[in-house]
C-alpha positions as CSV (number, residue, x, y, z in Angstrom):
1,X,67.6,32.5,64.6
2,X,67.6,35.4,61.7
3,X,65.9,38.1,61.3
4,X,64.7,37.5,57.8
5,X,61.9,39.1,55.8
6,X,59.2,35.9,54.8
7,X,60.5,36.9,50.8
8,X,64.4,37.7,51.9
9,X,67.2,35.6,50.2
10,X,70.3,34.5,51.1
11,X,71.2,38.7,50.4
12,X,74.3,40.1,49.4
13,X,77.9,38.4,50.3
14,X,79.6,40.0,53.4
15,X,82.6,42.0,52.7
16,X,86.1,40.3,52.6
17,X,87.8,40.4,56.1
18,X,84.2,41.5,57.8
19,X,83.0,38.4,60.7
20,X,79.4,37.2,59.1
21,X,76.3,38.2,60.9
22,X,73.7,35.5,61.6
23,X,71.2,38.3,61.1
24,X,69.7,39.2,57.6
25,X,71.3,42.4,56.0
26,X,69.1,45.6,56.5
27,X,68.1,48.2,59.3
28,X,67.2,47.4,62.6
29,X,65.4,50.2,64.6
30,X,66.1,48.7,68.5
31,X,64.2,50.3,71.5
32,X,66.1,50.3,74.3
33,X,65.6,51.8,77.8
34,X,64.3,54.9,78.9
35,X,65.3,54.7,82.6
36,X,65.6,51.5,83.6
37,X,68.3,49.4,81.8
38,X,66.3,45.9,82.7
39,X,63.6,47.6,80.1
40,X,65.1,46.0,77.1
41,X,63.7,42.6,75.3
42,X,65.4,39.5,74.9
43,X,65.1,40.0,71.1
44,X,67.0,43.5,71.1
45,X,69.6,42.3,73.2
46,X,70.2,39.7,70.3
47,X,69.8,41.8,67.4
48,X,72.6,44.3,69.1
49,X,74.8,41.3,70.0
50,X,74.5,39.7,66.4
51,X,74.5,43.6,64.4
52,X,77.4,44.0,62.4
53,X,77.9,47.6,63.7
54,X,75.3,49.7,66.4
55,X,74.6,52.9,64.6
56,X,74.3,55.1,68.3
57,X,73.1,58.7,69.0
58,X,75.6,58.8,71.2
59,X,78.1,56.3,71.8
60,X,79.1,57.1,75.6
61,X,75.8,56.8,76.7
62,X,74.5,53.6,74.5
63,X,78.0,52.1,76.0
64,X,76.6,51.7,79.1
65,X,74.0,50.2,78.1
66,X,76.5,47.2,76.1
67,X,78.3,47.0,79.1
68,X,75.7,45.8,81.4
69,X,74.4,43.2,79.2
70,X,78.2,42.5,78.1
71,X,77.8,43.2,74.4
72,X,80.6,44.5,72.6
73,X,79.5,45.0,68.8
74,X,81.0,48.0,67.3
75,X,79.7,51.5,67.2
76,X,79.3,54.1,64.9
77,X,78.0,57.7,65.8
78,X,74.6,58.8,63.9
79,X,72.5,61.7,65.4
80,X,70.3,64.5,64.5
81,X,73.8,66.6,63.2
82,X,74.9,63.6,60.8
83,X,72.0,61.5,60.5
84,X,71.9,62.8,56.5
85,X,75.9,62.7,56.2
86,X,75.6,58.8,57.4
87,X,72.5,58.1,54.8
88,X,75.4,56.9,51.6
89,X,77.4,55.2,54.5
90,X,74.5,53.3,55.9
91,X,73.3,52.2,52.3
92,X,77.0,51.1,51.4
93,X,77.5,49.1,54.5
94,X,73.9,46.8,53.9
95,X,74.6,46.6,50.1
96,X,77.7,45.0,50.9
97,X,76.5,42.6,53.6
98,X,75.9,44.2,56.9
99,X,73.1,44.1,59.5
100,X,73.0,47.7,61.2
101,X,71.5,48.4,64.8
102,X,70.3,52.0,64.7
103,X,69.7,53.3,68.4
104,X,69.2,56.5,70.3
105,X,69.8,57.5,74.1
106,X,66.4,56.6,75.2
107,X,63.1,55.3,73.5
108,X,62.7,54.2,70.4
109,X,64.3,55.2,67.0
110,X,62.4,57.9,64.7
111,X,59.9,59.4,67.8
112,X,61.4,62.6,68.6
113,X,64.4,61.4,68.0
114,X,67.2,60.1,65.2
115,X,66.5,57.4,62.9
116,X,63.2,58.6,60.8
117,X,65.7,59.9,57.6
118,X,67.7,56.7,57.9
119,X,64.7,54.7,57.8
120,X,63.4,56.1,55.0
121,X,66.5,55.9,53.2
122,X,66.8,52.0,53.4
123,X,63.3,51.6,52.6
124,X,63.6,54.3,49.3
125,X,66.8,52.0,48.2
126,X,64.6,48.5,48.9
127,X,66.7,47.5,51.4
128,X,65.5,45.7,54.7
129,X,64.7,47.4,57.4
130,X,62.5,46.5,60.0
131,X,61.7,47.5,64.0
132,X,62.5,45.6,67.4
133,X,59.4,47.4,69.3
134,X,60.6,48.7,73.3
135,X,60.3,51.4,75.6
136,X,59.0,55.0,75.1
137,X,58.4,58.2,77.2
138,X,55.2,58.4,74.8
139,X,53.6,55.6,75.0
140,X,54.5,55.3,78.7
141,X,53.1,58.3,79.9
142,X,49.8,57.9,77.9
143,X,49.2,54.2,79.3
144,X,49.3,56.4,83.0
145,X,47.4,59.5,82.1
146,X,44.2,57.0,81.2
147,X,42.6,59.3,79.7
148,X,42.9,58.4,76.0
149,X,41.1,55.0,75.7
150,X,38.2,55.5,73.8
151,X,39.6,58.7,72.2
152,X,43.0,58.7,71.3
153,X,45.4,61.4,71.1
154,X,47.5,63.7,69.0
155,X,51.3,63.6,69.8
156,X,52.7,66.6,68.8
157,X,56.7,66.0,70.1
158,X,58.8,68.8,71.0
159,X,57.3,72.4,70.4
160,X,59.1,75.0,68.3
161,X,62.0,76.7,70.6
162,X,60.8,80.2,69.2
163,X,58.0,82.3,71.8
164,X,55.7,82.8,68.8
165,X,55.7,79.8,66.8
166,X,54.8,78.1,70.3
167,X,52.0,79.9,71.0
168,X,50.6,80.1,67.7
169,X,50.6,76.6,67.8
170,X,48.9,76.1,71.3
171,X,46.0,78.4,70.1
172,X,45.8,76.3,67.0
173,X,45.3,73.0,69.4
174,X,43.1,74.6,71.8
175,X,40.0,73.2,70.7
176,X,41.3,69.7,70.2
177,X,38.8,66.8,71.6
178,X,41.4,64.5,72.9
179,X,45.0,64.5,74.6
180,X,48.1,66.2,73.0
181,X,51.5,65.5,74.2
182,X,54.0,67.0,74.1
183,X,57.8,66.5,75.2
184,X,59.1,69.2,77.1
185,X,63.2,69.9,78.5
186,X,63.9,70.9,82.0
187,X,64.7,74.5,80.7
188,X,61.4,75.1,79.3
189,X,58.8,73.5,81.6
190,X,58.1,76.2,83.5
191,X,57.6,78.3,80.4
192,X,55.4,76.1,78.3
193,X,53.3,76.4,81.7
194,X,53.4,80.2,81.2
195,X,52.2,79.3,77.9
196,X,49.3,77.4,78.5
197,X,47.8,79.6,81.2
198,X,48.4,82.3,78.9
199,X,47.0,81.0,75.6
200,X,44.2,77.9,76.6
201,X,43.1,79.7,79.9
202,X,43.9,79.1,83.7
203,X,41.8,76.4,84.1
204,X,43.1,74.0,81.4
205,X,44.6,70.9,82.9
206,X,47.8,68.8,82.0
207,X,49.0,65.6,83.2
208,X,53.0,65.4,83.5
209,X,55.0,62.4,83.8
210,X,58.8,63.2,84.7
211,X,62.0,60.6,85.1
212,X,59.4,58.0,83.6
213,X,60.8,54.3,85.1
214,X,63.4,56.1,87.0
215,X,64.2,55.9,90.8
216,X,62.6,59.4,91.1
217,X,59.6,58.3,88.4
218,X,57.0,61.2,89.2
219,X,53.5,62.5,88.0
220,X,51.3,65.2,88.7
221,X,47.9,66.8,87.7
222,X,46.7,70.2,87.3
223,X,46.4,73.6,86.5
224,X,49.1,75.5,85.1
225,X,49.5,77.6,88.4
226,X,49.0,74.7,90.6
227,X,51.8,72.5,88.9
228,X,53.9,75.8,88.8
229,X,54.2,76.2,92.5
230,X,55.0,72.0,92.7
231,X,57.5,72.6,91.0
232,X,58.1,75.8,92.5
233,X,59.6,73.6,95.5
234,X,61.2,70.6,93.9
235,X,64.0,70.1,91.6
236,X,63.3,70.0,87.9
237,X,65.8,67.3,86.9
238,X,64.8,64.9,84.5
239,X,62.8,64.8,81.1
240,X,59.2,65.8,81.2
241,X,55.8,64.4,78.8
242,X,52.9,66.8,78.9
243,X,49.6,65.9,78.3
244,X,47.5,68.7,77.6
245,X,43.7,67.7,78.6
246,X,40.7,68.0,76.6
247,X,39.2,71.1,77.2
248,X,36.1,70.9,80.2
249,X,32.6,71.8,79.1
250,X,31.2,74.6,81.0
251,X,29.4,73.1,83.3
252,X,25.4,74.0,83.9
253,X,24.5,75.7,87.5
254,X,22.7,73.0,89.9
255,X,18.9,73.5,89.1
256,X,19.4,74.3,85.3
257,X,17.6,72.0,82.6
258,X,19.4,69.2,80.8
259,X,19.1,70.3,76.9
């Protein structure tokens, strides 16, 4: 079965000496795992089996993936460094006939993470291009926070590496009504901590999922110093979401009238 567009034609004619993909020529954003390899649909382990070529944030790590569902299609290296240095290369390659895979290390394409600027190329040109939905630390970690049903929430990705810019931008969010997350490295956890204490108060909660659908899968409420000293005593392996809580109205002293 193809992946075809309700308005696609037959599209261009695939290059001499290049095997024909049953898929239609364009784009295809795959989600794949972000732990667990059996987190992948039966619809992306098609579209990578049938690509033409897997563009792969990194190749070692995606071939592992291929391996254990015994795909071999090609791969070509596209990340953050050479996603623009790929865009002429990717356009060339559909233009002539091929159906591209783009995936990254974890999640899905485009959310923190390669696969936006090659997206937006295709579509600027009028190519295909179209998503295989799956997996993502996002969407993952907001489904077990519950606290976001009836009011959404802001993701904000990974904050700026530089002391300032982060806290300028934590003071900016403080007064936010609904959930903000944020994606945080091992090296920095313990900082943005610092940073929320510092800047939103001592008493401002978080919710933190870490190794999300891992062996090791983890998540903890609290205050910044109460999460500091859990993970004071346990290792900090792993990639962290942080979900910074509405701020609490004060609340009234028992006896006080309701206004």
């Amino acid at each position: 079965m193809s992946e075809r567009p309700a308005d696609a034609g037959s599209g261009p004619a695939v290059a001499a000496g290049m095997p024909a993909s049953p898929l239609v020529p364009g784009l295809y954003l795959v989600g794949t795992p972000i732990g667990n390899l059996e987190d992948i649909t039966l619809r992306a382990l098609r579209v990578l089996q049938s690509a033409t070529h897997i563009l792969a944030e990194d190749t070692r790590h995606t071939r592992r993936l291929l391996d254990r569902h015994g795909i071999v299609t090609p791969m070509i290296s596209c990340h953050k460094f050479n996603e623009r240095a790929r865009e002429e290369e990717i356009l060339r390659r559909i233009r002539t006939g091929e159906a591209l895979a783009l995936v990254t290390d974890a999640g899905m394409p485009g959310i923190s993470d390669p696969g936006a600027r090659a997206a937006a190329a295709v579509r600027a040109a009028g190519l295909f291009v179209t998503v295989i939905p799956g997996p993502c630390a996002l969407s993952a970690a907001v489904a077990l926070c519950g606290q976001t049903e009836s009011r959404g929430f802001l993701s904000e990705g990974f904050l700026d590496h530089k002391t300032a810019a982060r806290r300028r931008r934590l003071q900016e969010l403080a007064a936010f009504p609904a959930p903000i997350v944020f994606y945080e490295s091992t090296h920095r956890i313990l900082k943005l901590l610092d940073e929320v204490e510092a800047e939103l108060g001592p008493e401002r909660r978080l919710f933190i999922a870490r190794e999300l659908t891992k062996k090791f899968e983890e998540t903890v409420t609290g205050t910044p110093a109460e999460l500091r000293a859990h993970y004071q005593t346990r290792s900090l392996k792993g990639e962290f979401v942080v979900i910074l809580l509405p701020r609490q109205p004060p609340r009234a002293p028992p006896g006080s009238p309701i206004l």
